[in-house]
N, C-alpha and C positions, 0 to 999 in steps of 0.2 A: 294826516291822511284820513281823508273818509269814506266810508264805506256801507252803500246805499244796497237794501235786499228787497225784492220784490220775488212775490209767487209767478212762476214763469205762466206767459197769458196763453200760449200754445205749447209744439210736443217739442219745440228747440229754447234750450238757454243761451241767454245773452249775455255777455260780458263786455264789457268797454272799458277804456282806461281815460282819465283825464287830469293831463299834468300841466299845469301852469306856468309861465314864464317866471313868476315867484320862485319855483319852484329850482329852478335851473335856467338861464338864459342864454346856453346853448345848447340847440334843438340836437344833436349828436346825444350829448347826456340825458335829455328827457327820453327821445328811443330807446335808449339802453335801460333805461327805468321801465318802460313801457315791455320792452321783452322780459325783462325778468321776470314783473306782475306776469307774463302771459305764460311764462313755465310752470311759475308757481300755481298758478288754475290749472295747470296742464296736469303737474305730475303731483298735487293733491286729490284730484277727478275731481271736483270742486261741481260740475256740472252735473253729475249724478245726485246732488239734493233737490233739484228741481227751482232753483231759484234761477233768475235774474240778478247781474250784480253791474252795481258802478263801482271803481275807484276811483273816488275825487282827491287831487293832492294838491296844496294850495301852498305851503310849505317850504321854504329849502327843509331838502332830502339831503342825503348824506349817502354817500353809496355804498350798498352791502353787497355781501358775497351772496349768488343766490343761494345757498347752503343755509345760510343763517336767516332764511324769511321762514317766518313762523306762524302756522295758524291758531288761533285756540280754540276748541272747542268742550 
């Protein structure tokens, strides 16, 4: 998984997810990956540092509990 930061260009932050069929080859499970990245921005405020973010996942993933997603700073 990768993880692209950019200074955000105006007063709203973006965030996008992209998961590839590498990744998982049934669209059911890439959503389900897809929502959990978007809790995980949700209930870190990930959006209060002022960046822009992609997450690119190219990958098989492995499913975790959203509990166990970790940021590090």
């Amino acid at each position: 998984m990768t993880v692209h930061l950019a200074p955000k260009a105006n007063d709203l932050c973006k965030f996008s997810i992209v998961i590839s069929k590498k990744a998982s080859k049934k669209a059911v499970t890439r959503n389900r990956y897809r929502r959990q990245l978007k809790e995980w921005y949700r209930t870190h405020r990930l959006h209060e540092f002022g960046h822009d973010m992609i997450i690119v996942a190219k990958a098989k993933l492995t499913p975790q509990p959203a509990t166990t997603i970790q940021i590090g700073r």
